[in-house]
N, C-alpha and C positions, 0 to 999 in steps of 0.2 A: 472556501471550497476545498481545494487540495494543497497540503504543504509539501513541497519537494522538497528533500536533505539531500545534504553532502554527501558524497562517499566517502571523505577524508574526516570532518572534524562534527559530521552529524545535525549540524545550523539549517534553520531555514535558508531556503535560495529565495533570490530575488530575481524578478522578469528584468532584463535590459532593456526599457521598453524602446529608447534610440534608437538600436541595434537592429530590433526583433524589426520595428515599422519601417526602417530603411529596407531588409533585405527584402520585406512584403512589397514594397514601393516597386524596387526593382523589377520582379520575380511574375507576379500578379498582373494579369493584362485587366484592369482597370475599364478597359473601353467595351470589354466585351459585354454582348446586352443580354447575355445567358447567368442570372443570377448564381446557377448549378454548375455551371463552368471555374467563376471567380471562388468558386468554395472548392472543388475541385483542385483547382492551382496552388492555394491556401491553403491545403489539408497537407500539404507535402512541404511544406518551408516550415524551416527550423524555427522553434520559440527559444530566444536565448536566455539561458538564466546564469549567472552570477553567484559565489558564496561570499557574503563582504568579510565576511572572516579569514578564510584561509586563502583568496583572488583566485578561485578556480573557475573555471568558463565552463555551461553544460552547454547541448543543444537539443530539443526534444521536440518534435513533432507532434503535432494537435490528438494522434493515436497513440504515440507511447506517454504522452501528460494522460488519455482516458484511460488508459491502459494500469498507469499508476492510479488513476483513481479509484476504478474498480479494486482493486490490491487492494487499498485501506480500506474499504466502504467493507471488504470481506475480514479482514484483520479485525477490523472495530463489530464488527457481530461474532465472531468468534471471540474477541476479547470481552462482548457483553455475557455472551454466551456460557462463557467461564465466572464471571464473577455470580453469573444467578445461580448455578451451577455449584458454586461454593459455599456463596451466603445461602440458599436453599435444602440443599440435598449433602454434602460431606460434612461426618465428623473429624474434625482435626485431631481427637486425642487417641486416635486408632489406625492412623497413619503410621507405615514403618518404611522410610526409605528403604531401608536394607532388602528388602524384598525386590527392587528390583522398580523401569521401569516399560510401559509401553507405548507404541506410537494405539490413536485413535483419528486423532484429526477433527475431531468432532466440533471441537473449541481451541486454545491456542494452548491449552494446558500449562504444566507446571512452572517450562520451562517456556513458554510462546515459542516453542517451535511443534507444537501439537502432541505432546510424549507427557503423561503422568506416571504415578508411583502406581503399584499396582493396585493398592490397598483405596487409593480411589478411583479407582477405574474401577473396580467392583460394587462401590457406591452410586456411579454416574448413573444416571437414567436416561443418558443420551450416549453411551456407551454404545461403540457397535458389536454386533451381534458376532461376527465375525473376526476374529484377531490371528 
């Protein structure tokens, strides 16, 4: 589904699952016979994850893991975005860095932070209108 990285060494993280089930044990009233209550309680205790490469410890919350997920699921269409975008519509041998570049946002561009050379930003067909 979703891979969390590192902020140090960029590795997938691993769930603690130990960790994560004990603080849920504790935390979570279990007896209660409101199904929407136990997810309530739930939604707020940390998910602990792990970097086994560099022993760094996260803790993330059942919103901020959707919250990363939406991020990629937008990342990975914008990076589809760009590559149809490239194998379709730009020629590469009229490309002139020199020229300078722009942000657009439209796809994750040149640099995947959303910024092309100009010379294909004039080519895009998803290009905004507005610059």
């Amino acid at each position: 589904m979703l891979d969390l990285l590192c902020s140090s060494c960029n590795n997938r993280l691993d769930i603690n699952y130990s960790d994560t089930l004990n603080t849920f044990l504790e935390k979570v009233n279990y007896l209660d016979d409101s199904i929407d209550d136990i997810k309530k309680q739930a939604s707020n205790i940390y998910i602990e994850y792990f970097c086994s490469f560099c022993d760094i410890h996260y803790n993330y919350t059942l919103e901020e893991v959707f919250d990363k997920f939406i991020e990629r699921v937008v990342y990975d269409v914008k990076n589809y975005r760009k590559i149809h975008i490239f194998k379709n519509y730009i020629n590469p041998t009229i490309i002139n860095p020199d020229n300078g570049m722009v942000f657009c946002g439209q796809c994750t561009g040149i640099d995947n932070l959303g910024n092309c050379y100009l010379d294909i930003q004039k080519q895009c067909p998803f290009k905004r209108t507005t610059l």
